[in-house]
N, C-alpha and C positions, 0 to 999 in steps of 0.2 A: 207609510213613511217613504219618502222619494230616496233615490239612490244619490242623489247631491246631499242629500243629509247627511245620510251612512258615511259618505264621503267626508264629507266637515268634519265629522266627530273623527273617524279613523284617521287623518289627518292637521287634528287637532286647530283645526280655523276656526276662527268664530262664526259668531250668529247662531248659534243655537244653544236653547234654553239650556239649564242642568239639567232637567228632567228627562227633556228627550234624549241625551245624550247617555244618562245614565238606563235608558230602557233601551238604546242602540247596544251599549257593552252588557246590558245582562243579556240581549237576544244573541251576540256572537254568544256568550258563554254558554246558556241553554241549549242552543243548535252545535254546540263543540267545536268552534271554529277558533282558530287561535287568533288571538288578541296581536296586534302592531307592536314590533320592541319596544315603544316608549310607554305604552301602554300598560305592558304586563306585568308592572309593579303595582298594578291598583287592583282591589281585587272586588268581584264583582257583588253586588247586594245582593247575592245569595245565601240561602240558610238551607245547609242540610238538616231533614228529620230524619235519623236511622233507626227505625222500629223491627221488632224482632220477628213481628206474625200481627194479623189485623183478624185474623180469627177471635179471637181476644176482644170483647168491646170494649174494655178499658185502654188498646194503644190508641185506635180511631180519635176515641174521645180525646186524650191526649192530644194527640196529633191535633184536633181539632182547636184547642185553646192553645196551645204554639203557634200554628199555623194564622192564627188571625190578632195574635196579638205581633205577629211575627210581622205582619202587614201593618200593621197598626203605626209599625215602627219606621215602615219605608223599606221592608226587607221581604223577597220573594223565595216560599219556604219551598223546600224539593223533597220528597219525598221518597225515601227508600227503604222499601220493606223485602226482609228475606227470604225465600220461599225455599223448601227442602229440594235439595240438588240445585240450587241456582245459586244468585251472584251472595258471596260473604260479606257477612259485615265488614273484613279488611279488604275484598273487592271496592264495596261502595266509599270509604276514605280512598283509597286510590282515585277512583273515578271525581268524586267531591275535590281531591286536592288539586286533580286536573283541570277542574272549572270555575277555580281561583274561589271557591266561595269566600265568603265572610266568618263564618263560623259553622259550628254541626251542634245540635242538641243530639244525644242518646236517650230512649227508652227502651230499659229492662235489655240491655247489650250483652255480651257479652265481658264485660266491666262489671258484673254482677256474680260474674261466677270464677271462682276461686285456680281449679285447674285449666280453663280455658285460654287459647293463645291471645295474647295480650301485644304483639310486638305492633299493629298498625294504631294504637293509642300513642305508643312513642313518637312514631310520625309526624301524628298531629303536636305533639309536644315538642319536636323539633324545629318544628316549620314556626311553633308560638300560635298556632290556628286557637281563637277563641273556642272551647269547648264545653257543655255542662251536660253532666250527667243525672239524669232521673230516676231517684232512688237507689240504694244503697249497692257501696261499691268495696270491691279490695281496698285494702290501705295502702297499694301502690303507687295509685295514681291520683297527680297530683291536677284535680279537673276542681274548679267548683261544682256542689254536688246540692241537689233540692230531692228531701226524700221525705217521705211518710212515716211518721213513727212507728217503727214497730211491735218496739215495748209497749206502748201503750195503745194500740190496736189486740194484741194478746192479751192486755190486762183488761180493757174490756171486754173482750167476748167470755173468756173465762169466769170473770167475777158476772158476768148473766149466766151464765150457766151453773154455777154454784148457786146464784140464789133463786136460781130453779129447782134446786133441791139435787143435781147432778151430783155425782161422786167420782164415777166412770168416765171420764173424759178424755178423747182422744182426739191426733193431729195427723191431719194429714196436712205435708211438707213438701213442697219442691226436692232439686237434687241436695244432696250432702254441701255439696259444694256452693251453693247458693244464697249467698250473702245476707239477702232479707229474710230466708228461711232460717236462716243461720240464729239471725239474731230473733227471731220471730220463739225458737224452740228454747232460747236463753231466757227470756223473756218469760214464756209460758213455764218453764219448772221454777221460776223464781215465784210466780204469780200463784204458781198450786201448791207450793213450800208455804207459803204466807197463808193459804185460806184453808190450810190444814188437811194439801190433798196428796196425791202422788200421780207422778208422770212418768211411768219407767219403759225403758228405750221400746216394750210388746206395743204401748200404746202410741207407737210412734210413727206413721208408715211416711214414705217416700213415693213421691209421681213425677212424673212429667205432667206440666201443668195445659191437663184436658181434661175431657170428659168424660174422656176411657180412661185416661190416667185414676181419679179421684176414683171411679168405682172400682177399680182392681186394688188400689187401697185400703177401702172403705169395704168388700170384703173381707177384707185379714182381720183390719179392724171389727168386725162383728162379731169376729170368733174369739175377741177377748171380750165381751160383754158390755162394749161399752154403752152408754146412752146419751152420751154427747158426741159432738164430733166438731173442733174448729178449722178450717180449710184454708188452705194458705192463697185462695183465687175464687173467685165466683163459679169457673168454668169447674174445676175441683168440688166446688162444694155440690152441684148437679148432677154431677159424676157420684158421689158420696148419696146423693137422694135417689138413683135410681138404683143405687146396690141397697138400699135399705127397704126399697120394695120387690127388688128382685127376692130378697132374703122371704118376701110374704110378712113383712114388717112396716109399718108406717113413723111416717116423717108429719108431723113430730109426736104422738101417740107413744110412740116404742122407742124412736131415734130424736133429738135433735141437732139441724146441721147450722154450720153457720159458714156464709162466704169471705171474699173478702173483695172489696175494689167499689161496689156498689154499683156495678156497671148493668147500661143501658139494659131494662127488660128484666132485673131483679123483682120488679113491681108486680109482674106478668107469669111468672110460672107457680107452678103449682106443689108446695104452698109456698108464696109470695116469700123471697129469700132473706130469711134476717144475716144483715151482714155488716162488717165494718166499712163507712165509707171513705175514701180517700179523698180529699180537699183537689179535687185536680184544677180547678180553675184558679186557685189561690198559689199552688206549685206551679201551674203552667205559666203562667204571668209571673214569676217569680224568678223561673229559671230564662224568660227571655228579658228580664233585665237584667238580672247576671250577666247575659251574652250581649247585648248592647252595650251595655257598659263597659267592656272586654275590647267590645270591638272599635269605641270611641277612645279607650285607652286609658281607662279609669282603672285605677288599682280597685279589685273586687277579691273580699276574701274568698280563700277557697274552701273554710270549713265548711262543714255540712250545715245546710237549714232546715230543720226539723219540725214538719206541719203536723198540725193533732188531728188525727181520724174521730170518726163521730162514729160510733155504734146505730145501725141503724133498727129495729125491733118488728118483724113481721112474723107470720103464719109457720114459720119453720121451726120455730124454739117454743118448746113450752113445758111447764112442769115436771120433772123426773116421774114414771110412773114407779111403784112401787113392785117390786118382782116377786113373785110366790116360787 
């Protein structure tokens, strides 16, 4: 691209297409250069993605069907992901709000968790920055929201597990404070009231959502008995299968585990991971018309839209053994 170009468009002369004009003002904005005063009322066809950890196959993937439906739309997605001790998630809205984007999609934010600082979502709410949030959030914030049913991700894995012959069933949860676990563990005593079972707080553990998290769970869990186990994450439920062999106990023979997200390589480990799946191409293309529509100036409700997970059934669940 010639510098007489650059020139026309910063200058606002004619002779050049929209197109290239609008890839000269997103290349100042990617490069952080600031935008000509007449200019900087327009903002550029950028789309932030703010993800929490890509450790996780299910953000990538996410990210993956934002990101190209994101294109799809004429919109150039950016990506920012957290890493411990680096930039925060109200770091990257600062940075985002400095490069005039269009909008931000959130996944799994900090808008998911209850005690967490919440003040750089006002921000965005100030400035009016189109924003949607992916999967379940506080009731403060007032974002349109695309999320995965919980209730009935809990109801199915449970009610397979009962008609496994399971009695014993246990959860391993994200933190207290975590909105989808929240409503995940409401869910699950509702679902084990109804199939005539009990869920009392011993069968209840808490992790940070990994792989070391789930198995340091997923021991406590063992020492009440139990022979099921539902996992509030894939990465959790892995964590939960190798404390179930550490114990000198097999998955699913002794234990059954179950994930959750359906994420990349569930197919592949050993035993292939029965888990709930989350619809993500059906939310991810849902939540960037939300934000197109936001961004063209469509009134877009901001209730929740609530997608149905599919139970997916593999090598990890299988009939309660009987105990002597």
């Amino acid at each position: 691209m010639s510098e007489a170009t650059v020139s026309r468009v910063l200058n606002e002369k004619p002779g050049v297409s929209e197109a290239t004009r609008a890839a000269v003002l997103t290349a100042l904005d990617v490069l952080g250069y600031e935008r000509p005063t007449q200019l900087r009322g327009e903002r550029a066809r950028l789309v932030g993605l703010v993800l929490p950890e890509l450790q996780n196959p299910i953000f990538p993937a996410f990210a993956e069907v934002v990101g190209g439906a994101l294109a799809g739309q004429g919109f150039t997605p950016v990506l920012c992901t957290q890493t411990a001790g680096g930039v925060s998630e109200a770091d990257y809205v600062d940075l985002l709000l400095e490069q005039h984007v269009s909008g931000v999609v959130f996944f799994g934010g900090l808008y998911a968790q209850q005690d967490a600082p919440h003040e750089h979502y006002d921000r965005l709410a100030e400035r009016s920055l189109p924003t949607v949030l992916l999967n379940a959030a506080i009731d403060d914030l007032d974002f349109p929201r695309v999320s995965c049913d919980d209730a009935v991700a809990v109801e199915q894995a449970i009610g397979h597990l009962k008609q496994l012959g399971h009695r014993r069933i246990g959860m391993v949860l994200g933190p207290a404070d975590h909105m989808p676990s929240r409503r995940k563990l409401a869910a699950a005593r509702a679902a084990a009231a109804r199939a005539g079972l009990e869920l009392p707080d011993e069968l209840v553990e808490r992790a940070l959502f990994s792989l070391e998290g789930g198995q340091a769970a997923t021991t406590r869990l063992l020492r009440q008995d139990v022979t099921g186990i539902v996992c509030a994450s894939d990465p959790l439920a892995l964590g939960a299968v190798r404390a179930v062999r550490r114990a000198g106990l097999s998955v699913p023979d002794d234990v059954s585990v179950i994930g959750y997200d359906d994420s990349a390589f569930m197919t592949c480990t050993d035993p292939p991971l029965t888990t709930v799946r989350q619809p993500i191409e059906a939310m991810g293309r849902a939540a960037v018309e939300l934000l197109a529509g936001e961004i063209a100036g469509v009134k877009v409700t901001h209730d929740e839209l609530l997608f149905e997970p599919e139970l997916v059934v593999r090598g990890s669940t299988a009939p309660a053994r009987v105990r002597v």
